[in-house]
C-alpha positions in Angstrom: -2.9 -24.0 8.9 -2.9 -24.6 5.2 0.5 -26.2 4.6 1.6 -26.7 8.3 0.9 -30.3 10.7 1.9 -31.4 13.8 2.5 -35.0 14.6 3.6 -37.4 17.7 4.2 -41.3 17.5 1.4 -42.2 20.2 2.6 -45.2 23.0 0.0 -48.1 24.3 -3.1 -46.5 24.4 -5.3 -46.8 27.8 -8.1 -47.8 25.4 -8.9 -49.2 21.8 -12.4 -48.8 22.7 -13.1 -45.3 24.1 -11.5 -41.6 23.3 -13.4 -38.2 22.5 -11.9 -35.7 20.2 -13.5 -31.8 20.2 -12.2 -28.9 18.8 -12.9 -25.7 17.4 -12.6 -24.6 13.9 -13.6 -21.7 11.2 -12.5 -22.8 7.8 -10.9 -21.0 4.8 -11.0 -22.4 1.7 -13.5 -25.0 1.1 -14.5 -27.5 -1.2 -11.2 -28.1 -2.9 -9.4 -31.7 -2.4 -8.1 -32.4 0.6 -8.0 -29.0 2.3 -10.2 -30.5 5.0 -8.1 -32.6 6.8 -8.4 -32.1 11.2 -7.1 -35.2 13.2 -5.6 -38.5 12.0 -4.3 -41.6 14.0 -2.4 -43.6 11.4 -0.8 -47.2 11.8 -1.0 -47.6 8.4 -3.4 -46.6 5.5 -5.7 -49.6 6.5 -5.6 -49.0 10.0 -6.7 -45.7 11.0 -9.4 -43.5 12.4 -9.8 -40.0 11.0 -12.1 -36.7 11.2 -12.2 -34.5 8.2 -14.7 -32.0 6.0 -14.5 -34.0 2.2 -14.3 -32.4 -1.1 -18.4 -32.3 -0.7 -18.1 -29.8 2.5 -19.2 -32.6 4.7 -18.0 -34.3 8.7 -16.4 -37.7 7.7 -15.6 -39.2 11.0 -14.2 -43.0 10.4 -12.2 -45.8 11.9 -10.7 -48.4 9.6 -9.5 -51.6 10.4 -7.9 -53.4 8.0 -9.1 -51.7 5.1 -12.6 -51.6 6.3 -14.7 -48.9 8.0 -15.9 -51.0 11.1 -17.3 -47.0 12.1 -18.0 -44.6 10.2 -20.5 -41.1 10.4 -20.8 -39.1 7.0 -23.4 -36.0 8.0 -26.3 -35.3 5.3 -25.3 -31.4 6.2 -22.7 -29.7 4.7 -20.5 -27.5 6.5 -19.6 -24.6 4.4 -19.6 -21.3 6.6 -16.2 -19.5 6.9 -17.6 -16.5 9.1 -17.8 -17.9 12.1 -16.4 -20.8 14.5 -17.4 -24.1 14.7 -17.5 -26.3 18.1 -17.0 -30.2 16.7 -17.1 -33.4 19.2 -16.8 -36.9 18.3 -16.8 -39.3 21.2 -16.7 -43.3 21.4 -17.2 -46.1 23.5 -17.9 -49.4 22.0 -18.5 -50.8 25.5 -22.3 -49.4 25.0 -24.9 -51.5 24.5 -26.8 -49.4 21.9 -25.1 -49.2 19.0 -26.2 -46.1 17.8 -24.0 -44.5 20.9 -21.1 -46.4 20.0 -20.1 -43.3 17.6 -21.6 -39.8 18.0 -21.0 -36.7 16.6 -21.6 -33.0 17.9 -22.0 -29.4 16.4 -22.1 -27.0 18.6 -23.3 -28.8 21.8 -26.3 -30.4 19.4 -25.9 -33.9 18.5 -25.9 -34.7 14.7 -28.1 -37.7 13.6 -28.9 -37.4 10.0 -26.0 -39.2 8.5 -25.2 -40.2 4.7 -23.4 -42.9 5.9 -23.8 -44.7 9.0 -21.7 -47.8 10.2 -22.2 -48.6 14.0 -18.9 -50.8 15.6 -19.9 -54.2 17.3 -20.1 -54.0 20.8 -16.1 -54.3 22.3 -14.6 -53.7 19.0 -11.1 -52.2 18.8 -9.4 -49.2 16.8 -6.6 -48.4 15.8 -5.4 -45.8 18.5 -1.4 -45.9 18.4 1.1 -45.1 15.5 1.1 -41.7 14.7 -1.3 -38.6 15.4 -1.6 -36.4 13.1 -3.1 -32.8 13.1 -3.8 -30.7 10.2 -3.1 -33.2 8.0 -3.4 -36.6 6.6 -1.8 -39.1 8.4 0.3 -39.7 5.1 1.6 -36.8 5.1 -0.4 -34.7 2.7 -3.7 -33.2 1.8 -3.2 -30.1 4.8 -6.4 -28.7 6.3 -6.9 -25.1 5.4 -8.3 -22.7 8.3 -7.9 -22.1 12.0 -7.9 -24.7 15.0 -8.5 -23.6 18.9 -8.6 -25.2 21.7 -8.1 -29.0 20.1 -8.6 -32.0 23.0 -7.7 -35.5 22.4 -8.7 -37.7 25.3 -7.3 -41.4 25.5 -9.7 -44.1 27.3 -12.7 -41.6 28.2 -15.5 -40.5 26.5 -17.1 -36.9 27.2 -19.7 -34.9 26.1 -19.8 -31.5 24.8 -21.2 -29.9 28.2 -17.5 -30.7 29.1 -15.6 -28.6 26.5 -18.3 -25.9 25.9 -21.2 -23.9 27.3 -24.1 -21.5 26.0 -23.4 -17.5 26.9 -25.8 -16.6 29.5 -26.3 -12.8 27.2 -25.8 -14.6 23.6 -27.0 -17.6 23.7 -23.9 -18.8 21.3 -22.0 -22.0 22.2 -18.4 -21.0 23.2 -15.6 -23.0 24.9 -14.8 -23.8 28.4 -11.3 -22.5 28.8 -10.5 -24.9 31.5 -12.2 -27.9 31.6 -12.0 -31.2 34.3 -10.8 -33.5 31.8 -8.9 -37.3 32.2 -6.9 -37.5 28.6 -5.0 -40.9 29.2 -2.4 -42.2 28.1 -2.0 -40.3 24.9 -4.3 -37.7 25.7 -3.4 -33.9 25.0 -4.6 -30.3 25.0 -3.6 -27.9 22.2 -4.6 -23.9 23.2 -2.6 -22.6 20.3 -2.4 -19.8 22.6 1.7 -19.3 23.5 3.2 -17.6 20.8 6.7 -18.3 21.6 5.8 -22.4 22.1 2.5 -23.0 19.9 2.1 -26.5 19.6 2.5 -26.9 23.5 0.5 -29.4 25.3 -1.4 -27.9 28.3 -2.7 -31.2 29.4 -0.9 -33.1 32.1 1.0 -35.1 29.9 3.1 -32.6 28.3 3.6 -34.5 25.0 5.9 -33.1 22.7 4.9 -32.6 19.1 6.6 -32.3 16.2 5.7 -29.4 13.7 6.0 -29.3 10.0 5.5 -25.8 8.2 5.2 -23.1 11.0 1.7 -22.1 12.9 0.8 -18.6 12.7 -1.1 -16.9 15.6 -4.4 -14.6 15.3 -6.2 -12.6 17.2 -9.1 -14.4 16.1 -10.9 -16.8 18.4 -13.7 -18.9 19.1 -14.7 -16.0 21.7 -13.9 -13.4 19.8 -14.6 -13.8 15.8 -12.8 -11.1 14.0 -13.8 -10.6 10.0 -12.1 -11.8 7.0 -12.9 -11.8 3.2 -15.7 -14.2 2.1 -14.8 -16.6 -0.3 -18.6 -17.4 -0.7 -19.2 -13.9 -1.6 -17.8 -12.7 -4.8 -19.6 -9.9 -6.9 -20.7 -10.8 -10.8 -17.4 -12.8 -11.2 -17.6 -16.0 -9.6 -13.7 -16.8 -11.1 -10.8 -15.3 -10.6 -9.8 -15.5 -7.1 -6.9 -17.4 -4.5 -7.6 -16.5 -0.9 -5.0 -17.9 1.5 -3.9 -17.0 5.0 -7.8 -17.5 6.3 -9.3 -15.8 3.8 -7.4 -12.7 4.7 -5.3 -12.7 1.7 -6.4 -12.5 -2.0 -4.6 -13.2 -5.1 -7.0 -11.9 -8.3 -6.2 -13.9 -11.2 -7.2 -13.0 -15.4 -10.5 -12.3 -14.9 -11.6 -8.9 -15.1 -13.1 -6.5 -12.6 -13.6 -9.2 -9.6 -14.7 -8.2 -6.2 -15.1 -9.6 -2.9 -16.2 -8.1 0.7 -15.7 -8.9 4.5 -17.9 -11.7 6.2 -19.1 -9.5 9.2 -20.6 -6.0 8.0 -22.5 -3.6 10.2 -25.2 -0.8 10.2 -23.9 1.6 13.1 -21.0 2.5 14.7 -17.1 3.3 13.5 -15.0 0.7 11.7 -11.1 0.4 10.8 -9.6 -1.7 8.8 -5.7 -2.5 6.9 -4.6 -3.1 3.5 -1.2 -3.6 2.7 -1.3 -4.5 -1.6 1.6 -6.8 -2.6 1.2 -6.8 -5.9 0.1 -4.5 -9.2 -0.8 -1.6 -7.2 -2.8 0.1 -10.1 -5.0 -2.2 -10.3 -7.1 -2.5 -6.8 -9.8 -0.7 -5.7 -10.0 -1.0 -1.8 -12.8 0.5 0.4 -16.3 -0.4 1.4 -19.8 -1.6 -0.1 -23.6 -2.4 0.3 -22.9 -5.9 -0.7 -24.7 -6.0 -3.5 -24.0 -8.0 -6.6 -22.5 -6.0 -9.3 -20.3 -6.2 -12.5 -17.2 -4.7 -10.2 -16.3 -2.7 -6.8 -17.9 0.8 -6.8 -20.3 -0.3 -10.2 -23.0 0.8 -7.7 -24.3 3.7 -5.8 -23.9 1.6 -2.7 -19.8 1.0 -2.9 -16.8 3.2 -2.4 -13.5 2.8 -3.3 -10.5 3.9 -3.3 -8.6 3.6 -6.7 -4.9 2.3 -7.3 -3.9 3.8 -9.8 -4.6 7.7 -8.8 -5.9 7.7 -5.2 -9.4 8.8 -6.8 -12.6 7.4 -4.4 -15.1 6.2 -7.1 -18.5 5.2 -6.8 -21.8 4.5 -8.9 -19.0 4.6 -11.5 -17.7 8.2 -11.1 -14.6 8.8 -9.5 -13.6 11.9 -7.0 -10.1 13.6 -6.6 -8.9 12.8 -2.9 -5.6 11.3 -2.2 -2.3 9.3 -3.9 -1.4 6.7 -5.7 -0.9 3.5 -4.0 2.8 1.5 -4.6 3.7 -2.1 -3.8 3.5 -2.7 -0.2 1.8 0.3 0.8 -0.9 0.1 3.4 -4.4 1.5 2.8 -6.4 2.3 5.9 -9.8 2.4 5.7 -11.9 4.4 8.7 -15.9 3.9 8.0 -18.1 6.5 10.3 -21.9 5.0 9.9 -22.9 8.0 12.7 -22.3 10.2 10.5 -22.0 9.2 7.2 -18.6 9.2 6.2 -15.3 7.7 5.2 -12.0 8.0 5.3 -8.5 7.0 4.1 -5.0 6.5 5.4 -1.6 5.9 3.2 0.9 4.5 5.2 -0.6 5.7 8.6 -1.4 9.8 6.7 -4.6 10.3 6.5 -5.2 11.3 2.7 -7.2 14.5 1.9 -6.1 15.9 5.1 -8.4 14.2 6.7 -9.4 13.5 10.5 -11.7 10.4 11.2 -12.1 11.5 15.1 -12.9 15.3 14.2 -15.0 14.0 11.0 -13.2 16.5 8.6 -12.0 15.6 5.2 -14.1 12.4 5.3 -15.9 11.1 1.8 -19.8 11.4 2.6 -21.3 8.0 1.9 -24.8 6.8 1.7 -26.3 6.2 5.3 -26.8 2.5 5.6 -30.6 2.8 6.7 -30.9 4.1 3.1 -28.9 1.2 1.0 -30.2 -1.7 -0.4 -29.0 -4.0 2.3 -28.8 -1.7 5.6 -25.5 -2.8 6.0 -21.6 -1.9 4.7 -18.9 -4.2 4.7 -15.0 -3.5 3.8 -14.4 -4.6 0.4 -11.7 -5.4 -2.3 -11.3 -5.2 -5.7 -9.6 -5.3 -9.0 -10.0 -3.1 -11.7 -8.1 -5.1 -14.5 -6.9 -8.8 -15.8 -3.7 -8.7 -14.4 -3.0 -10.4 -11.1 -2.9 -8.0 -7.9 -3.2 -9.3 -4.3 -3.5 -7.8 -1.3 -3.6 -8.6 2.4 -6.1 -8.0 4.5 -5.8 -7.3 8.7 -9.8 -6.7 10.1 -7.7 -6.6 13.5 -6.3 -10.1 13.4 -2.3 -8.8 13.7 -1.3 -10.3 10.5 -0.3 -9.2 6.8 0.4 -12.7 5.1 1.8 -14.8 7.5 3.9 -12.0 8.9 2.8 -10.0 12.4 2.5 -6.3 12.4 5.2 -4.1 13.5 3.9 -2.0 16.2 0.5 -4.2 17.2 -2.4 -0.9 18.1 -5.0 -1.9 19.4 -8.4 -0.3 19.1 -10.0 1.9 21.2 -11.7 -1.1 23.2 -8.2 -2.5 23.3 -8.8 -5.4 20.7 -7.1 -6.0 17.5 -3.3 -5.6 16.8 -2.9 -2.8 13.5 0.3 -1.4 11.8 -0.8 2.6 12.1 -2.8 3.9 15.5 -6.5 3.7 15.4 -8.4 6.6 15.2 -10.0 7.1 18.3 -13.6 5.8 18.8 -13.0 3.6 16.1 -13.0 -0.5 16.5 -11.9 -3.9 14.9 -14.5 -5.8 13.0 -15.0 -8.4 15.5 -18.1 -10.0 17.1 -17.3 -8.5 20.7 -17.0 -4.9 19.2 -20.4 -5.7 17.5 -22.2 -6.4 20.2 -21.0 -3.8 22.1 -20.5 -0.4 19.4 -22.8 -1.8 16.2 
């Protein structure tokens, strides 16, 4: 959401005393201040309750009243994976006469118990559950969470558990949402799908409340039932500095440093892969392509990486560069077809294939390393920079964006997933979790 809220002023609550909040979410950026802001409900900055990731990557989940935390939860874990969705439910009823169920806190269907901080409400006590809700944001105004949201619940008077929102797949085993659930939300209750694209902060629950929304919410593709790839801000080759990722970790901006690097969070052993790159600025400087994943001083340094070069449409690797297509220009779009059958690779400019090149007859393709035999067993897609002056480019693993902005003519794969600029190749798939399980 990064610079975008929604907000409502909230009437009488049905209760002070009992709500549940549970949502899913797969952050981007982590650890900087207050990028880890979900759900506020703000009288004032003394009366409040709010759930947010801190600037230490953990769940703060606390309910002030008049300037103290009468209930508070701070996990001992940290929460710092940005591959994967998240289920999160907090639920309370300070009717209970254990205190230690007055508050509770679930990842992922599990309930959390080691806690940094623990404050348990007295028995009755009242929060502050009217003024204004906030989402993606503090309640002040500021400090905007950055990452996605799905399926966000907010239920006034009632306390659930996660068995409501979520279940375990019966194949997987992997906690996923309920897409309907039997919920009571109350007074100022609401469900946010995210879902409509022409109405996105819509509430699906019977209240119909309207919001209000600051910035503008951009749709993706990818879900808490589908997990599409993006670049992994965790995972950054010899150079630790140098980078701003935005836009979910599907845009990066390289900064001074030389020769930085960075791959995609999902990578695979089997199976054919396609991927967009649309580069926004200093053209001559990125390398685009694919790699083992391991570390090195930059992108194609090691026998294990391939990429395509800038600057001359060379595909280097273990630091020697091949002849094979063009040079790239500002806004051009780099395709990039990995064939892990057979061994090969392949590149598109602006939907032509470079080299005249055919990824579903295999010809033209750049022979590549068979996984079984890397390092790691496993390629991602990759992106690089091969000098100190600031490129960035924009990444779509199938999620329909470029920036903030949707793609123009939305393909789909050949299992019918993903929205991408130029057509698939045929027998070739989005780097998402359902195409995994089913073509990796």
């Amino acid at each position: 959401m990064a610079s975008t809220k929604l907000s409502r002023t909230a009437g009488t609550p049905t209760s002070n005393k009992t709500f549940t909040i549970s949502y899913w979410v797969k952050r981007s950026n982590i650890g900087s201040a207050g990028n880890g802001h979900i759900f506020d409900t703000f009288v004032d900055s003394s009366n409040r309750s709010q759930i947010h990731f801190d600037d230490d990557n953990v769940i703060d989940f606390r309910l002030a009243v008049s300037g103290t935390n009468i209930g508070r939860l701070k996990t001992n874990r940290v929460f710092r994976d940005t591959s994967a969705w998240m289920h999160i439910l907090a639920s309370v009823d300070t009717t209970l006469g254990t205190a230690d169920d007055r508050v509770k806190l679930y990842i992922n269907g599990v309930q959390e118990t080691s806690f940094s901080t623990r404050v348990n409400p007295s028995i009755n006590a009242d929060f502050p559950m009217g003024g204004t809700h906030t989402l993606g944001a503090y309640g002040g105004g500021s400090n905007y969470f950055d990452g996605t949201l799905s399926h966000f619940h907010f239920t006034d008077g009632y306390a659930y558990t996660p068995s409501t929102f979520g279940e375990s797949d019966s194949t997987s085993g992997i906690w996923k949402p309920k897409t309907a659930p039997s919920v009571t939300y109350g007074t100022n209750g609401f469900f946010l799908k995210f879902e409509n694209s022409a109405n996105m902060d819509l509430d699906s629950s019977p209240n119909n409340h309207t919001f209000t929304t600051g910035g503008t919410i951009t749709q993706t593709q990818d879900t808490p039932s589908n997990n599409f790839a993006t670049l992994n801000p965790l995972h950054k080759g010899d150079t630790l500095t140098g980078f701003t990722f935005a836009n979910g970790n599907n845009t990066i901006t390289f900064g001074s440093t030389t020769y930085p690097y960075t791959f995609s969070t999902q990578a695979v052993s089997s199976g054919k892969w396609y991927a967009e790159f649309k580069v926004t600025a200093n053209p001559n400087d990125v390398s685009i392509g694919i790699s083992n994943g391991e570390k090195s001083p930059y992108l194609s340094h090691s026998q294990y990486d391939y990429a395509y070069v800038g600057s001359n449409g060379n595909v280097q690797s273990n630091q020697s560069g091949s002849s094979y297509g063009s040079a790239l220009s500002t806004n051009d779009i780099l395709g990039v077809a990995m064939d892990l059958d057979n061994n090969r690779l392949f590149f598109s400019k602006n939907g032509t294939w470079q080299n005249s090149a055919d990824p579903t007859s295999s010809t033209g393709a750049y022979t590549i390393t068979a996984p079984s035999s890397t390092t790691n067993g496993v390629y991602h897609f990759a992106v690089g920079d091969f000098n100190s002056a600031a490129s960035s480019v924009q990444c779509n693993f199938g999620n329909g964006k470029f920036g903030t902005s949707s793609v123009a003519s939305s393909n789909s794969d050949s299992a019918g997933l993903g929205l991408f600029e130029y057509s698939v190749p045929s027998g070739y798939y989005s780097l998402c979790t359902k195409n995994i399980k089913n073509y990796g």
